[in-house]
C-alpha positions in Angstrom: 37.7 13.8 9.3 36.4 16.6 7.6 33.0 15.2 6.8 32.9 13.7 10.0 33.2 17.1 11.5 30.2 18.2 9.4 28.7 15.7 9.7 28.5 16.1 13.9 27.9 20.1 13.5 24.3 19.0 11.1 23.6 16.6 14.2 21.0 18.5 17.1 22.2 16.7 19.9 23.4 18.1 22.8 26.5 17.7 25.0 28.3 15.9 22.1 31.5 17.1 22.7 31.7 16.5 26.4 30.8 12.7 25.7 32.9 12.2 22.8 35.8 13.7 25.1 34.3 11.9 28.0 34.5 8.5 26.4 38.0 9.4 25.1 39.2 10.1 28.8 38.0 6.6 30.1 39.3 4.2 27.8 43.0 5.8 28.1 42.3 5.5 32.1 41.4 2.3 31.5 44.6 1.3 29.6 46.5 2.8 32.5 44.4 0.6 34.5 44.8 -2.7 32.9 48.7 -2.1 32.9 48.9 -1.6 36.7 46.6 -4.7 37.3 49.1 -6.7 34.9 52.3 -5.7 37.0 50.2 -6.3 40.4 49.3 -9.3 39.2 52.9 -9.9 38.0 54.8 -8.9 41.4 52.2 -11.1 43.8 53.0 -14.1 41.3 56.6 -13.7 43.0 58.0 -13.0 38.9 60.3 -10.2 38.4 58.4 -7.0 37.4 60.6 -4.1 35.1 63.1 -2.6 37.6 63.0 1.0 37.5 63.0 3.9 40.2 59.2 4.7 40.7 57.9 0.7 40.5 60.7 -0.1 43.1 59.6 2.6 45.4 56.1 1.1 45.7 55.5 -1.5 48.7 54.5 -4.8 47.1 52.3 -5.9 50.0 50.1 -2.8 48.8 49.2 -4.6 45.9 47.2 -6.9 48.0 44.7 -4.5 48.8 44.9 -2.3 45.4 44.6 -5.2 43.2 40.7 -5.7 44.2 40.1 -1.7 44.2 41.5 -1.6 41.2 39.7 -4.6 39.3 36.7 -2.6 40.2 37.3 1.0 39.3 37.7 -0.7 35.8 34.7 -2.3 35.6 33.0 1.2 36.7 35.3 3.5 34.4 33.9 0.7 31.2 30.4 1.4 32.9 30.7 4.8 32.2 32.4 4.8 29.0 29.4 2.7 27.9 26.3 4.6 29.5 28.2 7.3 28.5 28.7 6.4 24.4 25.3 4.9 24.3 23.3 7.7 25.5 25.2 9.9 22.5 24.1 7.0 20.3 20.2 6.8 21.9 20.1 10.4 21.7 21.6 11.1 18.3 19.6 8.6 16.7 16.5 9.7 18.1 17.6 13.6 16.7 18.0 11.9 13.0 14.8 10.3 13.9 12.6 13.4 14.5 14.7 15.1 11.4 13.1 12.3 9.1 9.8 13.1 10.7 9.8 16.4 10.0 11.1 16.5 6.6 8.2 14.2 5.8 6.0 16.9 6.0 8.6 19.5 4.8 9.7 18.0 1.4 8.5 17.5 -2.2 7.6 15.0 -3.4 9.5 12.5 -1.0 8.1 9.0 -0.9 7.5 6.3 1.7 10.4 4.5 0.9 12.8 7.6 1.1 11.7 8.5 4.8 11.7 5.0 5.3 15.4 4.5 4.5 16.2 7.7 6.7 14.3 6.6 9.6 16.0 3.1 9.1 18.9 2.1 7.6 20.6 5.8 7.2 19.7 6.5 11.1 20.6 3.0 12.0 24.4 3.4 10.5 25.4 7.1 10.6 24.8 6.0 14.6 27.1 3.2 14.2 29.8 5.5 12.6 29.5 8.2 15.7 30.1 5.1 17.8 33.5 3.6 15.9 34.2 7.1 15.1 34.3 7.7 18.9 36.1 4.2 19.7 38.7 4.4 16.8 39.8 7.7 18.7 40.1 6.2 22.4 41.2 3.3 20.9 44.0 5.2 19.1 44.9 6.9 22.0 45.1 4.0 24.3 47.7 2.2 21.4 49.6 5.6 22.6 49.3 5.1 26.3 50.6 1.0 25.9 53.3 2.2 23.1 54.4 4.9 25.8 54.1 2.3 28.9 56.1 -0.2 26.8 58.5 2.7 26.1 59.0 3.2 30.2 59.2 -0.9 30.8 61.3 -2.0 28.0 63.1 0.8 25.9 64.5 -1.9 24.0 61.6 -3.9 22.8 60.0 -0.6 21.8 62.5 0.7 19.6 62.1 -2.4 17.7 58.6 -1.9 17.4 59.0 1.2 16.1 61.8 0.3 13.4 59.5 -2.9 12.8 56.5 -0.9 12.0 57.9 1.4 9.5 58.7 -2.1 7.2 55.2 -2.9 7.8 53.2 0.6 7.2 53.4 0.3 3.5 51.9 -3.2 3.2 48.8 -2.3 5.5 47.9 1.0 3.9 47.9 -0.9 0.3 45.5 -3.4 2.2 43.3 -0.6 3.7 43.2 1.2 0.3 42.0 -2.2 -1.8 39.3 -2.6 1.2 38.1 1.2 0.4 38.3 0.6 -3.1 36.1 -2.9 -3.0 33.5 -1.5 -0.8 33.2 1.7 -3.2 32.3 -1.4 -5.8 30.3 -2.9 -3.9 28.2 0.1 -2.8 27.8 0.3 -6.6 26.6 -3.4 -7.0 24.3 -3.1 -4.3 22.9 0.3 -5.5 22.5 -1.6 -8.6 20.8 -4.1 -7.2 18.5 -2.1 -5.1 17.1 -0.3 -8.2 16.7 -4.1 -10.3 14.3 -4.8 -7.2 12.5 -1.8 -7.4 11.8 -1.7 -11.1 10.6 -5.5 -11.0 8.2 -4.5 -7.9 6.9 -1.6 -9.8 6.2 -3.6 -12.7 5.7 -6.4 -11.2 1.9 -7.3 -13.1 3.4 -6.1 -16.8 6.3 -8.6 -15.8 3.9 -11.6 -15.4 1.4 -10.5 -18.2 4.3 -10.2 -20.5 5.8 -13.6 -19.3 9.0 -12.0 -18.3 10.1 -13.4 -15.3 12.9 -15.5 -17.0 15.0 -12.6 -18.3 14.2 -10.4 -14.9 15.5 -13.2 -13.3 18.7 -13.3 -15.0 19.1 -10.1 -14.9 18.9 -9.8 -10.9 21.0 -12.7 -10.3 23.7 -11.8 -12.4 23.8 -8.4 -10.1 23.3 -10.2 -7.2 26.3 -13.0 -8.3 28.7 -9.5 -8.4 27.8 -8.3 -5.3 28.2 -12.2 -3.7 31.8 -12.2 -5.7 33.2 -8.5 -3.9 31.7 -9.6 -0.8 34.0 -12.7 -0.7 37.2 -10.7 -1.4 35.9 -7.9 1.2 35.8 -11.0 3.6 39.7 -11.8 3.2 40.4 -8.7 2.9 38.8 -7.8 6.5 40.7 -10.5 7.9 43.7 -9.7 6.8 43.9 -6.4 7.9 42.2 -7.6 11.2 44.6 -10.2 11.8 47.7 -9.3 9.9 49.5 -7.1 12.7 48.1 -9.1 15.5 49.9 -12.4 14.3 52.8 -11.0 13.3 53.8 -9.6 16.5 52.5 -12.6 18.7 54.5 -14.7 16.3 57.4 -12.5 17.2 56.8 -12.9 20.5 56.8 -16.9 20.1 60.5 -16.8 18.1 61.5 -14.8 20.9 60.5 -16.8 23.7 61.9 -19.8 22.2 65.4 -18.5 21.8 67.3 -18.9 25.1 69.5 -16.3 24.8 66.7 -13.9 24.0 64.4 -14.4 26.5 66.1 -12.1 29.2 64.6 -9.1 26.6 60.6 -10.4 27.8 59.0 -10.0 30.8 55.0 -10.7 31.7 54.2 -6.5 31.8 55.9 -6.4 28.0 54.7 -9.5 26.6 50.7 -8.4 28.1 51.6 -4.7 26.3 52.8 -6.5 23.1 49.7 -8.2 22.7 47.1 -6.2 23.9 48.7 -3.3 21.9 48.8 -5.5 18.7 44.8 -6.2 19.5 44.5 -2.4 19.7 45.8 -2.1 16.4 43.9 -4.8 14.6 40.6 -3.3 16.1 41.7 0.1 14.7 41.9 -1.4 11.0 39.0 -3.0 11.5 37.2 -0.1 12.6 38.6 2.1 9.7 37.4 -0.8 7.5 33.8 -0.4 8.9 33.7 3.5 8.4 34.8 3.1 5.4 32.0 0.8 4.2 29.5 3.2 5.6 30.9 6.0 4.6 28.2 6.3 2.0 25.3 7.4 4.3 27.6 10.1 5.7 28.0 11.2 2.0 24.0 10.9 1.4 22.8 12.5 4.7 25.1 15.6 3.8 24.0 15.9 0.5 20.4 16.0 1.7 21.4 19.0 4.1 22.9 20.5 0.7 19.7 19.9 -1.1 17.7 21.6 1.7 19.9 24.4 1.4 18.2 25.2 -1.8 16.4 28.3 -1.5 13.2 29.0 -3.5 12.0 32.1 -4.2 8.5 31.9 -5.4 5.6 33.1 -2.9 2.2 31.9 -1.6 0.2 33.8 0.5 -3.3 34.5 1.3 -5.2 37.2 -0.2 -8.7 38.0 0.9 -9.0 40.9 -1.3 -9.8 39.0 -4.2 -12.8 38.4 -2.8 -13.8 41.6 -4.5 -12.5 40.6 -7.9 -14.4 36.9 -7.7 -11.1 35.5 -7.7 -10.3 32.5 -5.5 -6.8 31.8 -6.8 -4.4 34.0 -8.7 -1.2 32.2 -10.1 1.2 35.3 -11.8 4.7 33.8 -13.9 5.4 31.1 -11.8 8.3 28.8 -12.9 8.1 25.0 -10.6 10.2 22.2 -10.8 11.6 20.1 -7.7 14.2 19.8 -5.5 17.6 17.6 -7.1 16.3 18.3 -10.8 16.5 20.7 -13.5 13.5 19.5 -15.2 10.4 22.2 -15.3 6.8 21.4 -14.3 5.4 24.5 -15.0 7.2 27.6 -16.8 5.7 30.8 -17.3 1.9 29.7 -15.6 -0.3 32.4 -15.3 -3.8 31.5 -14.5 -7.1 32.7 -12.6 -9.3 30.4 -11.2 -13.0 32.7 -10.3 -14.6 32.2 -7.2 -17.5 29.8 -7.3 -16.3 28.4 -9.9 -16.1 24.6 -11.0 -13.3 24.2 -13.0 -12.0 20.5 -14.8 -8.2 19.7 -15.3 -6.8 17.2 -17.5 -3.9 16.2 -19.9 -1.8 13.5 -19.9 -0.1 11.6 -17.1 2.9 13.5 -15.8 2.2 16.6 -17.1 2.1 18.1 -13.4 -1.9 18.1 -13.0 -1.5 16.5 -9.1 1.6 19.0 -8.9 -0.5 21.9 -9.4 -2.9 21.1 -6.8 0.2 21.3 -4.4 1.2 24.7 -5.5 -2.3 25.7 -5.6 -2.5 24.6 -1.8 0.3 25.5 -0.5 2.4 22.0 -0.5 4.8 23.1 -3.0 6.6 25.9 -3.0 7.2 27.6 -6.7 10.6 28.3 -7.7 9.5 31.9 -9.2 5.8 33.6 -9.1 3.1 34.8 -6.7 0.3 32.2 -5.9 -2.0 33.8 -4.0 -5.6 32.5 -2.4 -8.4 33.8 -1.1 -9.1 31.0 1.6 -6.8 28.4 2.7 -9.9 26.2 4.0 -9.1 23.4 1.3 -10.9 20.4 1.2 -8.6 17.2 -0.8 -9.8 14.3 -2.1 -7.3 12.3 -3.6 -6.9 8.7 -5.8 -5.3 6.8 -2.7 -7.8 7.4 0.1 -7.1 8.0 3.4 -8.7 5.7 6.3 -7.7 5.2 9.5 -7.4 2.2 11.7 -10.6 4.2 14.1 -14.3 5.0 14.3 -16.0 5.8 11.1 -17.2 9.2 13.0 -13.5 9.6 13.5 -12.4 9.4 9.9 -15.1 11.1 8.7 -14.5 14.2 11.4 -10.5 14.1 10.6 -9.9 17.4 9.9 -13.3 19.4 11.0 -12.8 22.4 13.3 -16.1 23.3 13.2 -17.8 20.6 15.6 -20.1 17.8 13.5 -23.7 16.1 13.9 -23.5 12.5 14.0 -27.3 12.3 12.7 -25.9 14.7 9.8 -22.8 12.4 8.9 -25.6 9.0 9.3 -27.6 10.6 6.8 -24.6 11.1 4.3 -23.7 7.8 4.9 -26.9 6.4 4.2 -27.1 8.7 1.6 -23.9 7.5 -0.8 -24.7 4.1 0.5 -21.1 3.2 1.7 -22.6 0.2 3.6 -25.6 -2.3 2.3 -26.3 -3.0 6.1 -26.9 -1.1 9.3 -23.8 0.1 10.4 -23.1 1.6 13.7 -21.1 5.2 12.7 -18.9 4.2 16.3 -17.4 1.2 15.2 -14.0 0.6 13.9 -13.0 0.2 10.2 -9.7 -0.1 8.9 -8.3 -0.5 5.4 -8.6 -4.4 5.7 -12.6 -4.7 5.9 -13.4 -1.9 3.3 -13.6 -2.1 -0.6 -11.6 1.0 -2.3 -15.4 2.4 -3.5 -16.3 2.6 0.1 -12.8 4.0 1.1 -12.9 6.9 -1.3 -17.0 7.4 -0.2 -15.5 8.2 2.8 -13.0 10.5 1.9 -15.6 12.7 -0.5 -17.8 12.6 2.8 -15.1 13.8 5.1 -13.8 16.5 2.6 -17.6 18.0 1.3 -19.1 17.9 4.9 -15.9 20.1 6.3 -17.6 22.7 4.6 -14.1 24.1 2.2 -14.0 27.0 0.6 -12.0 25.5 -2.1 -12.4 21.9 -2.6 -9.4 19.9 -4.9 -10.5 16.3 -6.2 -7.9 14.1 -7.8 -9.5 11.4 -9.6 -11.9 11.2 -6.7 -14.7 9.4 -8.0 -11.8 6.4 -9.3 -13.4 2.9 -8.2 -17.1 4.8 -7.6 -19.9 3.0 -9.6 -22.2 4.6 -11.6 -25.1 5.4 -9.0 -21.9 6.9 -6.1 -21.3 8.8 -9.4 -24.8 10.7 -9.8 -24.6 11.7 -5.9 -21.2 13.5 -6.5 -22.4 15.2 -9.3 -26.0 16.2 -7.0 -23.4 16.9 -3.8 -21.3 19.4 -6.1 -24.0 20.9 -7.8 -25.0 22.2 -4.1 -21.5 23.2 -3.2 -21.1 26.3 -2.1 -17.7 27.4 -3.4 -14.6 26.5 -5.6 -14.0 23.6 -7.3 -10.7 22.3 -8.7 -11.5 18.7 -10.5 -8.6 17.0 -11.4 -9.4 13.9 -13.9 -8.8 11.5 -17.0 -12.8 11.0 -17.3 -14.7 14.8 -17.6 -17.1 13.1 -19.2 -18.7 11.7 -15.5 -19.0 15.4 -14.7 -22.5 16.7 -15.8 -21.9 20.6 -14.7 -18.8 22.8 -14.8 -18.2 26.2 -15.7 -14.0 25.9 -17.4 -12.6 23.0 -18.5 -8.7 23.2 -19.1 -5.7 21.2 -20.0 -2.0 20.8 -18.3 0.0 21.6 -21.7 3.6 22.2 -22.3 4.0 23.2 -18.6 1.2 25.3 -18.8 -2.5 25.6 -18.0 -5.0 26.1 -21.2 -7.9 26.9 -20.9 -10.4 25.0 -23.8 -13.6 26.9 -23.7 
C-alpha cells in the first residue's frame, strides 16, 4: 500500500483521487443494484423473497416498473465506472509516456533499449496495476456490501460464513504467499534470461566466428527450461487461489440444497449473494496475484525517481571572458562518474583547451574520450568542478551518423539558425562527392538508400557549414575513404575556430596544434 501510495503521488495526472473514489462509489452502487434486481426478480417469479419489515412494506406490483429502470441504471453506473477508470488509465499512461520522453533528453547515458522498456512494457503494466489496484478496492468493498446484504436476509447463513472463513484464512494466505514467492523467482529467471539474450545479440558475430552457437544455445535454454518449469506451478497455483473459495462455497451450497431438512435455510436472494460474493472473492485473489507479479515495475519506476533524486554538484556555464585569455574551454578539478555507479570517469581533470586551437584526443576504448565531449558540451553534468565555455555554438559529428527519413537540404540544414544557400550546400556536396550522379539536393534519402561513407559526408557537411565555434568530431571520418579524407583535412585547415578531434587513427590528421591522451581518468597532454 505504501509503495502504491508513492507510487500515485510520483504520477502527474490530475483528478486521480476523485476517479479512484469515483470508481470506488459505482461498483458498491452497483452491488446494491444487482441485489435489488435479484429480489425483484425473485418476488415477480411468485418465490418467497426474505421476510423482513422494510422488504414487506414495498408494493410488489412496483417491481414491474422498477425492474426495467433499474436494469438500466446499471448498465449506465458500469458505463461510468469504465469511462471513468479508463480515462485514469489513458491519462496516466500518457503522463509516464511524456516522463520517458523527457528523461530521454535529460539522462546519462540512457540507451534506446532503456526508454524503450519505459515507454513500453514499464508504462504498459504500472497502468495495469492503477487499474486492479483501483478494482481490488471496489471489489473489496462490494464483498462488504453482499456480506452485509447477506447479513440483513439471512443472519443465519452469514454467521456460518463467517465462522467458516476463519478455518479457511490460513490455507489461502499460505497459497497467496507461495504465489508471491514463485513470481519473485521467476522475475529472477526471466531477468536472467533477458540479459543471456542481450549478451548473445551483442556478440552475436564473435559468437558465429568462434563457432559458439552450441554452448549459447544450451545455455539459453536451460534459463529458458526454469522459467517454463515456475511458470507451470504459477499456473496451478493461480487456479487454485482463483477457484479454491469459489468451489468450496458453491459446493456447500449443493450439500445444502440436497438435504431436505436444510433447505428451509436457502432462499434465491442468499444463494445469488453466496455465489456472487464467492466470485468477488476469487477475483480479489486473483487480482492480488497479478499485482503481485508486477510488482516489480512499481519497485523499478521508484527507484528511477530515487536515482533522479541524485543531486550533482559540478557547474557548466558560459564564459565569454575567456575570449580575452584565448581560452575556449576551461575544465578546473572536476570529479565525473554516472548516475547508479560509483565508478570514476574522470577525477581531478584540469585542462585548457586555447581558442583556435585543434586539439586530438585518444587512448583506449572506455577510458571516457566520448564522455568528455558530453561534459565539454554541456550533456553531462560533472559531479564536482567548473566547466566553463566561451561559446556554446557546438558543432558534433559523431561515429553513428544522423540522417533523417527527409530532403537532403533538410538534413543538411538540421540545426542552422542562420538561414543557408542551396547553391552553397550543392557545391559542398559536389565537393566531398557524396553522390557519383546528379542528385537533386530536394529529394528524399533515408538510411535505407545510403552507404555509411555518404551518411557520415553528410553529417561533416551539416556540422562544418553551421559555422560552430567549437566543433567536436568523434571518429568522424570512420567509413570515409582516403580521397573524403584529404577534404576533411583541407575543410579543417580553413576552419575558423576550435577543434576537439576525438580518434583511434591521428595519423589521418595532417595539422593539429595538441595532441593528448584520456589516461587514468585524466587528460595528458603529449607534446
Amino acid at each position: 500500500m505504501k509503495k502504491f501510495q508513492y507510487l500515485s503521488k510520483s504520477l502527474k495526472v490530475k483528478r486521480k483521487k476523485i476517479r479512484i473514489a469515483n470508481s470506488i462509489i459505482a461498483k458498491n452502487l452497483n452491488a446494491f443494484i444487482e441485489i435489488s434486481i435479484v429480489i425483484m426478480i425473485t418476488a415477480l417469479l411468485g418465490q418467497e423473497t426474505t421476510s423482513n419489515i422494510f422488504l414487506d412494506s414495498i408494493d410488489k406490483e412496483l417491481f414491474k416498473f422498477l425492474l426495467p429502470f433499474t436494469v438500466a441504471l446499471r448498465l449506465g453506473v458500469y458505463y461510468f465506472d469504465h469511462l471513468n477508470i479508463e480515462t485514469l488509465v489513458i491519462n496516466t499512461q500518457a503522463s509516464l509516456r511524456k516522463e520517458a520522453a523527457k528523461e530521454l533528453f535529460n539522462e546519462e547515458n540512457i540507451s534506446f533499449a532503456y526508454v524503450n522498456y519505459k515507454v513500453g512494457n514499464e508504462t504498459t503494466n504500472i497502468v495495469q496495476i492503477y487499474r486492479i489496484f483501483v478494482s481490488l478496492i471496489g471489489t473489496g468493498l462490494q464483498l462488504f456490501v453482499f456480506y452485509f446484504s447477506l447479513l440483513y436476509l439471512n443472519t443465519d447463513i452469514a454467521i456460518g460464513i463467517l465462522f467458516s472463513s476463519i478455518f479457511f484464512y490460513k490455507p489461502i494466505l499460505i497459497l497467496l504467499n507461495k504465489f508471491k514467492k514463485n513470481e519473485e523467482l521467476n522475475r529472477t529467471y526471466v531477468y536472467e534470461q533477458d540479459r543471456n539474450l542481450e549478451r548473445v545479440i551483442n556478440n552475436y558475430y564473435l559468437i558465429k566466428i568462434l563457432k559458439k552457437e552450441g554452448s549459447e544455445l544450451t545455455k539459453l535454454n536451460k534459463n529458458i527450461d526454469k522459467v517454463k518449469d515456475i511458470s507451470f506451478v504459477n499456473t496451478k497455483l493461480f487456479f487454485t487461489t482463483h477457484n479454491l473459495f469459489n468451489f468450496l462455497v458453491t459446493f456447500a451450497i449443493s450439500i445444502l440444497l440436497s438435504q431436505t431438512f436444510l433447505q428451509d435455510i436457502l432462499n434465491l436472494e442468499s444463494i445469488f449473494i453466496l455465489l456472487r460474493g464467492a466470485q468477488f472473492f476469487s477475483q480479489i485473489t486473483a487480482m492480488y496475484a497479478n499485482i503481485v507479479s508486477k510488482g516489480i515495475y512499481v519497485d523499478t519506476f521508484l527507484k528511477g525517481i530515487e536515482t533522479k533524486e541524485y543531486q550533482k554538484n559540478g557547474e557548466f556555464k558560459l564564459d565569454d571572458t575567456l575570449v580575452v585569455k584565448e581560452i575556449a574551454i576551461n575544465i578546473d578539478n572536476v570529479e565525473f562518474r554516472y548516475q547508479s555507479s560509483d565508478e570514476k570517469i574522470f577525477d581531478k581533470l584540469d585542462v585548457s583547451i586555447q581558442l583556435g586551437s585543434h586539439n586530438i584526443i585518444t587512448g583506449p576504448n572506455g577510458s571516457g574520450k566520448s564522455t568528455l565531449i558530453g561534459l565539454m558540451t554541456g550533456v553531462y553534468k560533472p559531479n564536482s568542478g567548473n566547466i566553463n565555455v566561451y561559446s556554446d555554438r557546438f558543432g558534433y559529428v559523431g561515429p553513428v551518423p544522423l540522417i533523417f527519413n527527409e530532403s537532403l537540404y533538410g538534413n543538411l540544414i538540421y540545426g542552422n539558425i542562420d538561414g543557408a544557400d542551396k547553391k552553397d550546400l550543392n557545391n559542398l556536396v559536389n565537393e566531398f562527392k557524396i553522390f557519383d550522379y546528379e542528385f537533386n539536393i530536394d529529394d528524399e534519402i533515408s538510411v535505407n538508400n545510403l552507404s555509411s561513407g555518404q551518411m557520415q559526408k553528410i553529417s561533416l557537411i551539416r556540422a562544418i557549414y553551421n559555422k560552430p565555434s567549437i566543433l567536436f568530431l568523434d571518429e568522424a571520418t570512420t567509413n570515409l575513404d582516403k580521397n573524403s579524407i584529404e577534404i576533411i583535412n583541407k575543410l579543417l585547415d580553413e576552419f575558423n575556430g576550435t577543434i576537439i578531434n576525438i580518434t583511434h587513427n591521428p595519423n589521418q590528421f595532417k595539422k593539429y596544434d595538441n595532441f593528448f591522451i584520456v589516461e587514468n581518468k585524466k587528460l595528458i597532454n603529449s607534446d
